[in-house]
PyMOL Python script that loads the backbone (N, CA, C, O; Angstrom):
from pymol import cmd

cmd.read_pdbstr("""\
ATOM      1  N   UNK A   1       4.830  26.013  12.194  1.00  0.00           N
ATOM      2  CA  UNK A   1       5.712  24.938  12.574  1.00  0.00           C
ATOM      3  C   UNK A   1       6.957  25.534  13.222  1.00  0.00           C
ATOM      4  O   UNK A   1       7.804  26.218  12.648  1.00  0.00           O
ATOM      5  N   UNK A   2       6.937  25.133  14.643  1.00  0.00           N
ATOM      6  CA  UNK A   2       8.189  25.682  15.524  1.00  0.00           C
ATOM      7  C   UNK A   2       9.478  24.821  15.043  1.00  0.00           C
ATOM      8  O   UNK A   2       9.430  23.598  15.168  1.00  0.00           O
ATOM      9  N   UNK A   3      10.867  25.569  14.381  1.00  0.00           N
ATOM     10  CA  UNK A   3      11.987  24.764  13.967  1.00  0.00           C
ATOM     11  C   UNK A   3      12.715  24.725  15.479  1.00  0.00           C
ATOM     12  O   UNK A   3      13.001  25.819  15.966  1.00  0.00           O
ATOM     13  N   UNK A   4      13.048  23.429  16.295  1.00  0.00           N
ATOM     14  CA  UNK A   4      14.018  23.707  17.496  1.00  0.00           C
ATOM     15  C   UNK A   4      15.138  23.480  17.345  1.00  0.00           C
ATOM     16  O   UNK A   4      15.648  22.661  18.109  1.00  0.00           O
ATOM     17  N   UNK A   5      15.926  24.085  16.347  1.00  0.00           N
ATOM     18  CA  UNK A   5      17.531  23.745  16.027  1.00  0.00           C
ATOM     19  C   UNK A   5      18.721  24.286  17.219  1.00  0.00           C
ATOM     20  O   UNK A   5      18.890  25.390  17.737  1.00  0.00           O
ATOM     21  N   UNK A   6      19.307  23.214  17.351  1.00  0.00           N
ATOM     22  CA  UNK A   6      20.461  23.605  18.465  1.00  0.00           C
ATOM     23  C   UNK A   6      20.994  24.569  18.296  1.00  0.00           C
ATOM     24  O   UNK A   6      20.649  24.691  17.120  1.00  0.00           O
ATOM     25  N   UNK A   7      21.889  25.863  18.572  1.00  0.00           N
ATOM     26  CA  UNK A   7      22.397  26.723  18.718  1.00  0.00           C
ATOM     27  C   UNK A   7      23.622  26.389  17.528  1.00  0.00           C
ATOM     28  O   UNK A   7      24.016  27.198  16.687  1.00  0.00           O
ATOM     29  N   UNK A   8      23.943  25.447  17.644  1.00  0.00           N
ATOM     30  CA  UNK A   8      25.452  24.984  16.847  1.00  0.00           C
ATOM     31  C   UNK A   8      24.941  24.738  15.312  1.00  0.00           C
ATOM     32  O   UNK A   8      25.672  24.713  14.321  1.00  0.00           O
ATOM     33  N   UNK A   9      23.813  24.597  15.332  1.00  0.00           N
ATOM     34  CA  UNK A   9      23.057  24.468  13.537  1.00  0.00           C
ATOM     35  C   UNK A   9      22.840  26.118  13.170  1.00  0.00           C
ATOM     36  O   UNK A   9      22.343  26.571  12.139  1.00  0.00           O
ATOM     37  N   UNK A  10      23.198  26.626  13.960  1.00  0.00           N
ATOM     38  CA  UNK A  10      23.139  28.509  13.734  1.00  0.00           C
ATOM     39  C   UNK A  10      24.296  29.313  13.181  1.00  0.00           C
ATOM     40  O   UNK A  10      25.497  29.193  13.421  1.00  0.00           O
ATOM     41  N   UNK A  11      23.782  30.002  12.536  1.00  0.00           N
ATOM     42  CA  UNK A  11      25.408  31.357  12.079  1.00  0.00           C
ATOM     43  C   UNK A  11      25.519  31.585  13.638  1.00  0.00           C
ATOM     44  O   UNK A  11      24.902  31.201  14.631  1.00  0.00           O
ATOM     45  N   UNK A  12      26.605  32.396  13.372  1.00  0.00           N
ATOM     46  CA  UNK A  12      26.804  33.660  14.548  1.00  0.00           C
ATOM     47  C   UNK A  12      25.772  34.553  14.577  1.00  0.00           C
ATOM     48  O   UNK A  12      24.886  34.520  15.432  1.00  0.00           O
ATOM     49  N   UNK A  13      25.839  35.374  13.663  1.00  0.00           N
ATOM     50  CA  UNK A  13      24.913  36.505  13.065  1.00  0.00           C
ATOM     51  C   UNK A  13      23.462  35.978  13.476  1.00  0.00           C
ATOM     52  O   UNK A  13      22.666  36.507  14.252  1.00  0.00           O
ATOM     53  N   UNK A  14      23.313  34.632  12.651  1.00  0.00           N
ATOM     54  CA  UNK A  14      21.544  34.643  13.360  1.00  0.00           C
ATOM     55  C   UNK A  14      21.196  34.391  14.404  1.00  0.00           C
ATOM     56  O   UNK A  14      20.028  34.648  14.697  1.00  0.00           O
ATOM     57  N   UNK A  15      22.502  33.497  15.845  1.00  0.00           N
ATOM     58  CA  UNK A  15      22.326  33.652  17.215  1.00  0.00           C
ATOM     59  C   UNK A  15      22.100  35.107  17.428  1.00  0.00           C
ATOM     60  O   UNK A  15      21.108  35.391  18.099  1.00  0.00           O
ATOM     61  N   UNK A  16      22.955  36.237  16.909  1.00  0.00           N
ATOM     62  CA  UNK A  16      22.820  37.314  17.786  1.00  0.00           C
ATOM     63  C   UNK A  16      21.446  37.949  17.373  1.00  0.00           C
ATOM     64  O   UNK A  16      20.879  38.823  18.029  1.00  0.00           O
ATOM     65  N   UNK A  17      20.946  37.359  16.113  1.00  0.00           N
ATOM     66  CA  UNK A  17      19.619  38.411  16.088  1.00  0.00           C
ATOM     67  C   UNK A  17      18.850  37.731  16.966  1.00  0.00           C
ATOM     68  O   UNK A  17      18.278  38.533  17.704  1.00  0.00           O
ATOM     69  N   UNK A  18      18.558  36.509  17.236  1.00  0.00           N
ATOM     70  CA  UNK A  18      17.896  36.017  18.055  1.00  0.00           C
ATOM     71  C   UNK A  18      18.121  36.702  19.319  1.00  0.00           C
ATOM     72  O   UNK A  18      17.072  37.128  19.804  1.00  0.00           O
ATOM     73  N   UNK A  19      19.144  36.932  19.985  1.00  0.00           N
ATOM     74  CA  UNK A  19      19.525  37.383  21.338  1.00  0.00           C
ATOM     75  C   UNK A  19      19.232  39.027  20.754  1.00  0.00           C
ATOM     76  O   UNK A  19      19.297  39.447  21.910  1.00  0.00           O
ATOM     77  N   UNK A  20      19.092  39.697  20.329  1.00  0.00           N
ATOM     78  CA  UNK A  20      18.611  41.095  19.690  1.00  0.00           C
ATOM     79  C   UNK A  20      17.375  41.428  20.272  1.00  0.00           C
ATOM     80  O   UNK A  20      16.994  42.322  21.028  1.00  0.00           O
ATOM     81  N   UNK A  21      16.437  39.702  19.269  1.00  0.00           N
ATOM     82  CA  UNK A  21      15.082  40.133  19.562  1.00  0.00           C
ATOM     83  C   UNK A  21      14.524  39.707  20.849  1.00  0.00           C
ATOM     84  O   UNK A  21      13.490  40.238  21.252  1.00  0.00           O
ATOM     85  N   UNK A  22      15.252  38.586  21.688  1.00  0.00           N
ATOM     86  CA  UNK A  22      15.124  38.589  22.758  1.00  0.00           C
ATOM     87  C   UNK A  22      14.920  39.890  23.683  1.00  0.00           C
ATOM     88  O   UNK A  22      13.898  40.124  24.327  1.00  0.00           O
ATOM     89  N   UNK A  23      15.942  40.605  23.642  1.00  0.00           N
ATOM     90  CA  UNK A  23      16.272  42.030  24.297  1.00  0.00           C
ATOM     91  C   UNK A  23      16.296  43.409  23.717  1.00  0.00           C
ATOM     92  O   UNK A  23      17.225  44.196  23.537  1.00  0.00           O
ATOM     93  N   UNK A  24      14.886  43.487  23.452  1.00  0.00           N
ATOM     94  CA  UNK A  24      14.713  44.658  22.851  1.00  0.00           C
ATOM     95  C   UNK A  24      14.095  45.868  23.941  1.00  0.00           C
ATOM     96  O   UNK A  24      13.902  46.997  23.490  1.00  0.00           O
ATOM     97  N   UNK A  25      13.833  45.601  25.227  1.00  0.00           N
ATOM     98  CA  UNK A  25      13.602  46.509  26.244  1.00  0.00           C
ATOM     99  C   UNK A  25      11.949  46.375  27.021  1.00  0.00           C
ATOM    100  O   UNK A  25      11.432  46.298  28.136  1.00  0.00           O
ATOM    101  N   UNK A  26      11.611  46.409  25.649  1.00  0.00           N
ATOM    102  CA  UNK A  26       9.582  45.905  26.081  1.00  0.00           C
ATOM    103  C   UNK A  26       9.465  44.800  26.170  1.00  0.00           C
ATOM    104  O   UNK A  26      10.127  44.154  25.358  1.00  0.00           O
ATOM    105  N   UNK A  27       8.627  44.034  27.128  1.00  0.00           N
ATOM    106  CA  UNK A  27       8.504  42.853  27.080  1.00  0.00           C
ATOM    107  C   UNK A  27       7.367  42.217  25.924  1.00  0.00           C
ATOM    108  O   UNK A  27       7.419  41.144  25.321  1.00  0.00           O
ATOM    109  N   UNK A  28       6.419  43.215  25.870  1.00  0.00           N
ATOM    110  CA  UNK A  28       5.964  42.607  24.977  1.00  0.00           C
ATOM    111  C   UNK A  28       6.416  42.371  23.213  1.00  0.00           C
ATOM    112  O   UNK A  28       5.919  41.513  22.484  1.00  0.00           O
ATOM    113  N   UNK A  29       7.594  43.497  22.767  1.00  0.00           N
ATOM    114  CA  UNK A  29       8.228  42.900  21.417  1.00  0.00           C
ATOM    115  C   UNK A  29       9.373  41.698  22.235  1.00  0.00           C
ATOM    116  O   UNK A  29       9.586  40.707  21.536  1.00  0.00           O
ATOM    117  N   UNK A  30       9.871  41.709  23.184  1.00  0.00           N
ATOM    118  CA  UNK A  30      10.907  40.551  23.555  1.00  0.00           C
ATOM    119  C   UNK A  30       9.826  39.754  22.734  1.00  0.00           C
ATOM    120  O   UNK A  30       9.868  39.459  21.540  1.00  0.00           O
ATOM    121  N   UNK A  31       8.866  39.481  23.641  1.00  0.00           N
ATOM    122  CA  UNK A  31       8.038  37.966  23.021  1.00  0.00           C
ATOM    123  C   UNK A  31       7.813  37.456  21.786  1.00  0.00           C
ATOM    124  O   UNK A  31       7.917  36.350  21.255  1.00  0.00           O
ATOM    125  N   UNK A  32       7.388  38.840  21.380  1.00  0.00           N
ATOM    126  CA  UNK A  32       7.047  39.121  19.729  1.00  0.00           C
ATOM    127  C   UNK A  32       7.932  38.636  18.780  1.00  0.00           C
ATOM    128  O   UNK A  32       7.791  37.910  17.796  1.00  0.00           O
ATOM    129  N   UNK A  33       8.983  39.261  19.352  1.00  0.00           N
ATOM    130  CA  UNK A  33      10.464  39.349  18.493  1.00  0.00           C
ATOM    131  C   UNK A  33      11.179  38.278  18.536  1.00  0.00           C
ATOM    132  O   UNK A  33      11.836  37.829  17.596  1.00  0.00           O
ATOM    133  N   UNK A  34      11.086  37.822  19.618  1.00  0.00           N
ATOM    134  CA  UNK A  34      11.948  36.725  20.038  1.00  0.00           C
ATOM    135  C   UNK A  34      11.345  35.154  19.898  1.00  0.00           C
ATOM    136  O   UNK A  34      12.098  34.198  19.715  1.00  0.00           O
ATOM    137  N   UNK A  35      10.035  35.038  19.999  1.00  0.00           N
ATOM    138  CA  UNK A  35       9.639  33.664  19.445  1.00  0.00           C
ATOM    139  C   UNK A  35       9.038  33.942  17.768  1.00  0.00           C
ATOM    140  O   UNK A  35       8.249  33.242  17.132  1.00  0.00           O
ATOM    141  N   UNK A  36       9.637  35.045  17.408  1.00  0.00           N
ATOM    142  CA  UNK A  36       9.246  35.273  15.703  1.00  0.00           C
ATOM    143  C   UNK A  36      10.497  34.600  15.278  1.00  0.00           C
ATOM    144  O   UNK A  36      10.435  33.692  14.448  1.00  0.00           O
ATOM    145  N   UNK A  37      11.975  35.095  15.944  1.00  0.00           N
ATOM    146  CA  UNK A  37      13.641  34.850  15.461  1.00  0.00           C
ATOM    147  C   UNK A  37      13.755  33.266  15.536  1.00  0.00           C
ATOM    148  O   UNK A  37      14.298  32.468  14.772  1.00  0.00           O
ATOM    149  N   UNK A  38      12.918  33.055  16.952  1.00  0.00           N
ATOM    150  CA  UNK A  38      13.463  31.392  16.893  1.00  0.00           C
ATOM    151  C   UNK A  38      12.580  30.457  15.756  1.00  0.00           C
ATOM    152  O   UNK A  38      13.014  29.480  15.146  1.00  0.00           O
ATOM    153  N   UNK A  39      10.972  31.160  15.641  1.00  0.00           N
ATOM    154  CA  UNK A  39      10.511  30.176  14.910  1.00  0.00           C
ATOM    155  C   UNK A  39      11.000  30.489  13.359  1.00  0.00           C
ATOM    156  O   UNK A  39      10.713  29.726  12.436  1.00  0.00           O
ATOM    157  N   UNK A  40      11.631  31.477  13.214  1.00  0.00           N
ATOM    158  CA  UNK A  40      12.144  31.762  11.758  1.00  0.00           C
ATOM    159  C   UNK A  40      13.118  31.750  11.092  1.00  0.00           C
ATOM    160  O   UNK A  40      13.155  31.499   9.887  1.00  0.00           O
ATOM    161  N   UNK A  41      14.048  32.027  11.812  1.00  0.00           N
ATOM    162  CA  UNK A  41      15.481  32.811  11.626  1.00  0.00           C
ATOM    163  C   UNK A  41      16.214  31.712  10.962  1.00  0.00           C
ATOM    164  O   UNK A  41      16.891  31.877   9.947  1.00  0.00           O
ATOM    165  N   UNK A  42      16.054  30.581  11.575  1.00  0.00           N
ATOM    166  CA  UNK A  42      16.783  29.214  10.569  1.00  0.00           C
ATOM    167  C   UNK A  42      16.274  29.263   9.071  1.00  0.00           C
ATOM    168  O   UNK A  42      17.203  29.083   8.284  1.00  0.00           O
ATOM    169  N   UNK A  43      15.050  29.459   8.472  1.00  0.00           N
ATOM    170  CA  UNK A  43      14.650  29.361   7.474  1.00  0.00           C
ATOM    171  C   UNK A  43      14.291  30.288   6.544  1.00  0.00           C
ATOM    172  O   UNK A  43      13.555  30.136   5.570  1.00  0.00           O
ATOM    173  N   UNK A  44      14.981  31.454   6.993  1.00  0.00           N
ATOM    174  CA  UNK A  44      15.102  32.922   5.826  1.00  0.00           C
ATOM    175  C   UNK A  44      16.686  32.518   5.456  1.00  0.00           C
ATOM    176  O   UNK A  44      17.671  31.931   5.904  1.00  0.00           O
ATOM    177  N   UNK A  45      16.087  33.438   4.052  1.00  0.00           N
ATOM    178  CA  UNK A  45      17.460  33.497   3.022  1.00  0.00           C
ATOM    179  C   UNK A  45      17.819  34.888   3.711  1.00  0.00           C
ATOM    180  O   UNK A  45      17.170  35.739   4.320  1.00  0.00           O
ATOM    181  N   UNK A  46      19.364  34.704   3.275  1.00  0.00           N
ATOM    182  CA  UNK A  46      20.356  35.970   3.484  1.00  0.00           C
ATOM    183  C   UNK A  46      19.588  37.622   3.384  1.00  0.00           C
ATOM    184  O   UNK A  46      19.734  38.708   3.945  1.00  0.00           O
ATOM    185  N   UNK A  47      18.668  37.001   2.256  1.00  0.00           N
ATOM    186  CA  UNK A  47      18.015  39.291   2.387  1.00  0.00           C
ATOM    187  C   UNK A  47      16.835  39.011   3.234  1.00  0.00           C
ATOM    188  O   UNK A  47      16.496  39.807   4.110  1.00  0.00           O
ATOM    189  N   UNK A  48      16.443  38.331   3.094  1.00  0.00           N
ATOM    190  CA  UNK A  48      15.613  38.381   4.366  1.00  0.00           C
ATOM    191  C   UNK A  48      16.138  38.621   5.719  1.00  0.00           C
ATOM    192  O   UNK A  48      15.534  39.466   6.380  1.00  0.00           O
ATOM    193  N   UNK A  49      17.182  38.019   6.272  1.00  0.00           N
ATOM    194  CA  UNK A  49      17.907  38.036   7.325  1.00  0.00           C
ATOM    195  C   UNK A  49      18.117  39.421   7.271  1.00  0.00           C
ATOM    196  O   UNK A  49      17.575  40.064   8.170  1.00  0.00           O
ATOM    197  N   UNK A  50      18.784  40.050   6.423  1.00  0.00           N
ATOM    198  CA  UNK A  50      19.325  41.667   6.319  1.00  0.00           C
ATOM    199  C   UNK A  50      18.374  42.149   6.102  1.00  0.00           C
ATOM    200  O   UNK A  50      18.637  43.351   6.145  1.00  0.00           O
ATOM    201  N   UNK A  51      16.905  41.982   5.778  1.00  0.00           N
ATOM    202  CA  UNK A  51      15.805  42.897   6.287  1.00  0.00           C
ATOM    203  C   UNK A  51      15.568  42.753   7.891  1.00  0.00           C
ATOM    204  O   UNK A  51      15.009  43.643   8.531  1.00  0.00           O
ATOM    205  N   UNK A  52      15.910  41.888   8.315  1.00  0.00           N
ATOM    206  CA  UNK A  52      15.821  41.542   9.596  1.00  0.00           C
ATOM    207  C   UNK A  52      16.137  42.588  10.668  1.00  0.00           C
ATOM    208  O   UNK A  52      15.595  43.273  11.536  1.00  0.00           O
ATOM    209  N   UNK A  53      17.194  42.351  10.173  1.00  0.00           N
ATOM    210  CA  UNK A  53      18.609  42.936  11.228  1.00  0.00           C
ATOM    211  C   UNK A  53      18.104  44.436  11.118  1.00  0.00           C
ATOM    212  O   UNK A  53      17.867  45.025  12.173  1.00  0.00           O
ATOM    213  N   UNK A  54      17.846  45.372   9.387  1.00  0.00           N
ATOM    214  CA  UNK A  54      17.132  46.533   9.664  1.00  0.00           C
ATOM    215  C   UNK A  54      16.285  46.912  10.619  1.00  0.00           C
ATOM    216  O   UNK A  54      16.282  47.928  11.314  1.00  0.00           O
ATOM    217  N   UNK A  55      15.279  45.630  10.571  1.00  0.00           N
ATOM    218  CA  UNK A  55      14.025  46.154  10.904  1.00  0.00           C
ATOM    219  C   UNK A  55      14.382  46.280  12.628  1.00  0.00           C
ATOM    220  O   UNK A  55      14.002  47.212  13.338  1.00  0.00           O
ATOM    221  N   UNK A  56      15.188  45.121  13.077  1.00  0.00           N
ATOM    222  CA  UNK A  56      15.431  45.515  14.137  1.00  0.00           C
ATOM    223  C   UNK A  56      16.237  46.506  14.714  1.00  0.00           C
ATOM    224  O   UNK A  56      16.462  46.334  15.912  1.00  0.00           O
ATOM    225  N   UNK A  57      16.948  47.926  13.963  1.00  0.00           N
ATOM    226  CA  UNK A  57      17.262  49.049  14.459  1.00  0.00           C
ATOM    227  C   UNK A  57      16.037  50.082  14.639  1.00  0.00           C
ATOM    228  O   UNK A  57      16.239  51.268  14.902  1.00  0.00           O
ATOM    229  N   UNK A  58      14.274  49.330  14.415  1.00  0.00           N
ATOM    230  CA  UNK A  58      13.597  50.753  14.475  1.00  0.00           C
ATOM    231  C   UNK A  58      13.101  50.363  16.130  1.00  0.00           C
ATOM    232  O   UNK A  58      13.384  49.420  16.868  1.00  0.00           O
ATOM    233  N   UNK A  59      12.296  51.484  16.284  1.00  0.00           N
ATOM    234  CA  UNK A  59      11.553  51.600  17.573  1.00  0.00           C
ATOM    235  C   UNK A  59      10.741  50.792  17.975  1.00  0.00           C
ATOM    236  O   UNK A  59       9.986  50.248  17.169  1.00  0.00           O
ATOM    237  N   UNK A  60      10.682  50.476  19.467  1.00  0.00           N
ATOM    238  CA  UNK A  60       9.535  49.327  19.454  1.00  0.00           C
ATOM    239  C   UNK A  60       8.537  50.085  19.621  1.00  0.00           C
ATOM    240  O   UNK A  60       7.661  49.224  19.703  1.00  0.00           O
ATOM    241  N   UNK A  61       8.006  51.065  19.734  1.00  0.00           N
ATOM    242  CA  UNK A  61       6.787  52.007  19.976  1.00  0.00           C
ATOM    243  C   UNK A  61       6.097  51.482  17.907  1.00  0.00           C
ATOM    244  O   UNK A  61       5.068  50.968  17.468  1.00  0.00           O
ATOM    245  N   UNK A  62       7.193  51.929  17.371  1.00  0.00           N
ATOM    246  CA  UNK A  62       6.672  52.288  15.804  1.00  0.00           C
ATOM    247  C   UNK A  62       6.311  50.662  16.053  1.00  0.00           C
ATOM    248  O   UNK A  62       5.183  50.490  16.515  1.00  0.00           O
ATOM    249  N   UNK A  63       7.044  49.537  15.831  1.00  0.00           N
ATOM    250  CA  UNK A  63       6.866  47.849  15.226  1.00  0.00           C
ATOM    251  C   UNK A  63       6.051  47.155  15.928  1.00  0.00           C
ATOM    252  O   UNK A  63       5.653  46.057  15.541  1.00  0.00           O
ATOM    253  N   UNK A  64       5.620  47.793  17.265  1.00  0.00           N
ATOM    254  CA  UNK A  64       4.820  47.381  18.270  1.00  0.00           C
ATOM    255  C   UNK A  64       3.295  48.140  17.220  1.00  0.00           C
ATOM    256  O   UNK A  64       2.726  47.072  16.994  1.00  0.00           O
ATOM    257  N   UNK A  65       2.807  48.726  16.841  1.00  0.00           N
ATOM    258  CA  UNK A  65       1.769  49.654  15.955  1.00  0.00           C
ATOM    259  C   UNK A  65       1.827  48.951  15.079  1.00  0.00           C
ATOM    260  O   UNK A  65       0.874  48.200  14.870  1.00  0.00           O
ATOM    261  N   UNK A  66       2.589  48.936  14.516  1.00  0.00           N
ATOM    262  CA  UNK A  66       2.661  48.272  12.870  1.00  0.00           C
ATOM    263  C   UNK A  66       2.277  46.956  12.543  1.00  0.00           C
ATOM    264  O   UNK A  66       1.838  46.579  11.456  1.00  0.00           O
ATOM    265  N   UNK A  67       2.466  46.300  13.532  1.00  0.00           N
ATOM    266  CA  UNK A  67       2.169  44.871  13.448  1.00  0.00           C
ATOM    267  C   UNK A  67       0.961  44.248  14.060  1.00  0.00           C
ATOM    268  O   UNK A  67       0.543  43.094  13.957  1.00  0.00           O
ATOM    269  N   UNK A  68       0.461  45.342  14.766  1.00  0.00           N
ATOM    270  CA  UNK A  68      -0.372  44.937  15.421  1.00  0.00           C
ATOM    271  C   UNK A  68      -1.761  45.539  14.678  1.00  0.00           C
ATOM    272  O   UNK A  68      -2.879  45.086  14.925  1.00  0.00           O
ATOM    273  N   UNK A  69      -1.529  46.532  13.815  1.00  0.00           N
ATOM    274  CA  UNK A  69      -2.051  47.272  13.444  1.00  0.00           C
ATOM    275  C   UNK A  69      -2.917  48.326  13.660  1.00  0.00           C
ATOM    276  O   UNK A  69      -3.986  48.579  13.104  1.00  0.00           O
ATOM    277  N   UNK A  70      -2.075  49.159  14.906  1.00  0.00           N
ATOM    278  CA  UNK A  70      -3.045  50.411  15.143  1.00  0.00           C
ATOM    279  C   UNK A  70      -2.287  51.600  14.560  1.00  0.00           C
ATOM    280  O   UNK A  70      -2.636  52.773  14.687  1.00  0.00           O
ATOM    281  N   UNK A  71      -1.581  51.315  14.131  1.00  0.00           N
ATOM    282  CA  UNK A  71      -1.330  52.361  12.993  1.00  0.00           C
ATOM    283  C   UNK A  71      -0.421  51.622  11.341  1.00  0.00           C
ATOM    284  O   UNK A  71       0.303  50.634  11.215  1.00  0.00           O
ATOM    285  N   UNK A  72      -0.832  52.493  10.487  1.00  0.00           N
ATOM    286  CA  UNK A  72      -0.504  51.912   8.845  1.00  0.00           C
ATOM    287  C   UNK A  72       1.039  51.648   9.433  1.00  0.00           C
ATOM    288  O   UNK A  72       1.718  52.188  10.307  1.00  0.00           O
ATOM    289  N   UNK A  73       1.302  50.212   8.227  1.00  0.00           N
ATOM    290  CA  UNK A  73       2.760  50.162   7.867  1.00  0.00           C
ATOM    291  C   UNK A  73       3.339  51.454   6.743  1.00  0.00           C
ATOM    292  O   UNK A  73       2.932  51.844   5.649  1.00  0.00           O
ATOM    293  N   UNK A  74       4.191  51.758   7.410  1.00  0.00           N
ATOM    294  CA  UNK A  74       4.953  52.753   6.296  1.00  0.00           C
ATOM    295  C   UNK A  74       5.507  51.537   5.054  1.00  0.00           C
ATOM    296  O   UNK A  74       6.081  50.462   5.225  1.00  0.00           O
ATOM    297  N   UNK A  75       5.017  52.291   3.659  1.00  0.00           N
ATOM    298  CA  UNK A  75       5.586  52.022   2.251  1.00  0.00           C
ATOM    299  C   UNK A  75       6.423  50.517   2.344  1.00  0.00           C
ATOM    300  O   UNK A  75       6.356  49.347   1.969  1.00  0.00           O
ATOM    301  N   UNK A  76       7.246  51.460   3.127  1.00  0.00           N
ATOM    302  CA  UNK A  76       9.051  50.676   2.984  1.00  0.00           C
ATOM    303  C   UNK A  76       8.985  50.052   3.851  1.00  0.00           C
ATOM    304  O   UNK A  76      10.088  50.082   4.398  1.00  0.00           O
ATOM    305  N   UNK A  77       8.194  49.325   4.478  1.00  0.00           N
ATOM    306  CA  UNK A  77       7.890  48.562   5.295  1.00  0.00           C
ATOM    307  C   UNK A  77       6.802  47.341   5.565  1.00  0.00           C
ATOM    308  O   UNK A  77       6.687  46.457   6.413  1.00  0.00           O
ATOM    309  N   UNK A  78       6.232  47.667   4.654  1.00  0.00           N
ATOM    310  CA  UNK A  78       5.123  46.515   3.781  1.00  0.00           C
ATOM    311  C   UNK A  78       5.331  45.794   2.665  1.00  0.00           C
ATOM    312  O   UNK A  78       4.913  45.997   1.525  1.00  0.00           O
ATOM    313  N   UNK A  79       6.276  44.601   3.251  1.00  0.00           N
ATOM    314  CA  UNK A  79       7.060  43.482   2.780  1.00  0.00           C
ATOM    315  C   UNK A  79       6.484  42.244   3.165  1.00  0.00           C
ATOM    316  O   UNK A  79       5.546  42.333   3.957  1.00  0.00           O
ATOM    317  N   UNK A  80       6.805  41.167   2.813  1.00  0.00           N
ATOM    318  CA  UNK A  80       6.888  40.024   3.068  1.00  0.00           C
ATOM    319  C   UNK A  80       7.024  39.695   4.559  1.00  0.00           C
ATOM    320  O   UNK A  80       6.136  39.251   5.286  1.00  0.00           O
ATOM    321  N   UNK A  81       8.664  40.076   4.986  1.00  0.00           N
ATOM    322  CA  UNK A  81       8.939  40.279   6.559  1.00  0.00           C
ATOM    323  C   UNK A  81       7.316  40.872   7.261  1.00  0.00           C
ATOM    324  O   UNK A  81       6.744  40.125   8.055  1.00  0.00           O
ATOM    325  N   UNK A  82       6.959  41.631   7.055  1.00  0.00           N
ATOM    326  CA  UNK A  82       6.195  42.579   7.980  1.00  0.00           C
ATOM    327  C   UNK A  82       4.640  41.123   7.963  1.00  0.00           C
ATOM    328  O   UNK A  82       3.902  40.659   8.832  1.00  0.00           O
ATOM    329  N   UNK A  83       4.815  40.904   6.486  1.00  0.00           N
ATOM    330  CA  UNK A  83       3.758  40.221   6.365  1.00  0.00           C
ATOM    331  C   UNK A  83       3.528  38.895   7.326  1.00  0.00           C
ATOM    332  O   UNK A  83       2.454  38.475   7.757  1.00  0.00           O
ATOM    333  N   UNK A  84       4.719  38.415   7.514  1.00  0.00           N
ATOM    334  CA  UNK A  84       5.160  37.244   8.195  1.00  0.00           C
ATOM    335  C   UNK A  84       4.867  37.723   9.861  1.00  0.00           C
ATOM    336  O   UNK A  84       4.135  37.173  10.684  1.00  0.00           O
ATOM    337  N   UNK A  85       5.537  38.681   9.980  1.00  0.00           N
ATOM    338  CA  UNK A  85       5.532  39.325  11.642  1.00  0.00           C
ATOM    339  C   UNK A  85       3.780  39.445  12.031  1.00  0.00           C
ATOM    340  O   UNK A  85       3.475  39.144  13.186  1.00  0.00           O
ATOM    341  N   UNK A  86       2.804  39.823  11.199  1.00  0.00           N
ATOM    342  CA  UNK A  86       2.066  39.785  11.561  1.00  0.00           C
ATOM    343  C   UNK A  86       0.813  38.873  12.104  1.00  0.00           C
ATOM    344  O   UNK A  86      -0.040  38.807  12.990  1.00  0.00           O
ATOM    345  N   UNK A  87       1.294  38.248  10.986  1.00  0.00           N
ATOM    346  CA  UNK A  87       0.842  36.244  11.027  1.00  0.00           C
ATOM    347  C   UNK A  87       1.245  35.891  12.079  1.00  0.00           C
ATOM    348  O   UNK A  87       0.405  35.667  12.949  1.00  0.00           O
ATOM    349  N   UNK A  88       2.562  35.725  12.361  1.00  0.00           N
ATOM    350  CA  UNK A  88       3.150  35.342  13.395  1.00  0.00           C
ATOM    351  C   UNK A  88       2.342  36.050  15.049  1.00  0.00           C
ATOM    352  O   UNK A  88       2.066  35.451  16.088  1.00  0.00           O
ATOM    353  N   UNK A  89       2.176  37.428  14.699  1.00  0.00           N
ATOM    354  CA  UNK A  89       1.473  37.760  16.364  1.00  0.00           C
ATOM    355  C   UNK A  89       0.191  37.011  16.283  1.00  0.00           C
ATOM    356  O   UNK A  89      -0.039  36.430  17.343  1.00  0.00           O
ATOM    357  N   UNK A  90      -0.737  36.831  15.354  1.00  0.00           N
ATOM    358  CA  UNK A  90      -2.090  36.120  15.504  1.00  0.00           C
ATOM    359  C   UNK A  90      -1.906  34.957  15.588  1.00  0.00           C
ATOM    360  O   UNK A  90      -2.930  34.417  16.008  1.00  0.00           O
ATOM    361  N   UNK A  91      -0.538  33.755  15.269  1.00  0.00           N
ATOM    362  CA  UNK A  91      -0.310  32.724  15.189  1.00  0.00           C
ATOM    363  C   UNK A  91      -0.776  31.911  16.516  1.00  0.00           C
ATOM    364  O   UNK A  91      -0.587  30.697  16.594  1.00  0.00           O
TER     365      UNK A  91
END
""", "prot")
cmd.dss("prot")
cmd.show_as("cartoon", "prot")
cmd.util.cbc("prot")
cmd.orient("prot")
């Protein structure tokens, strides 16, 4: 279920992750990333959000693998979030 909340029903913080995952350099995590933030980002709690924001300082080479699954999720990285991200690419 796509949430389409106006910009003004948003933190600051979760506009900019949205604009984050928009512009992450590859086009294919932009897409990934960026219709994952909009269909989600309204409806995570605060640690979720701050797993967020982590996950978006790693590489898109590594999260582009991971999710897609051609290579294992690392440990610390096989969460809920990851679980969701992946659903979300087969969605």
């Amino acid at each position: 279920m796509m949430i389409d909340l106006p910009d003004a029903d948003l933190s600051p913080r979760r506009k900019r992750l949205i604009f984050r995952s928009d512009h992450r350099g590859t086009k294919e995590m932009d897409l990934l990333l960026g219709s994952f933030a909009r269909k989600h980002i309204a409806t995570m709690d605060e640690a979720m959000v701050d797993r967020f924001e982590v996950l978006l300082e790693m590489s898109d080479p590594d999260l582009y693998n991971w999710i897609t699954g051609q290579e294992p999720t690392p440990p610390e990285w096989d969460d809920a979030l990851m679980d969701m991200l992946k659903a979300h690419r087969y969605g």
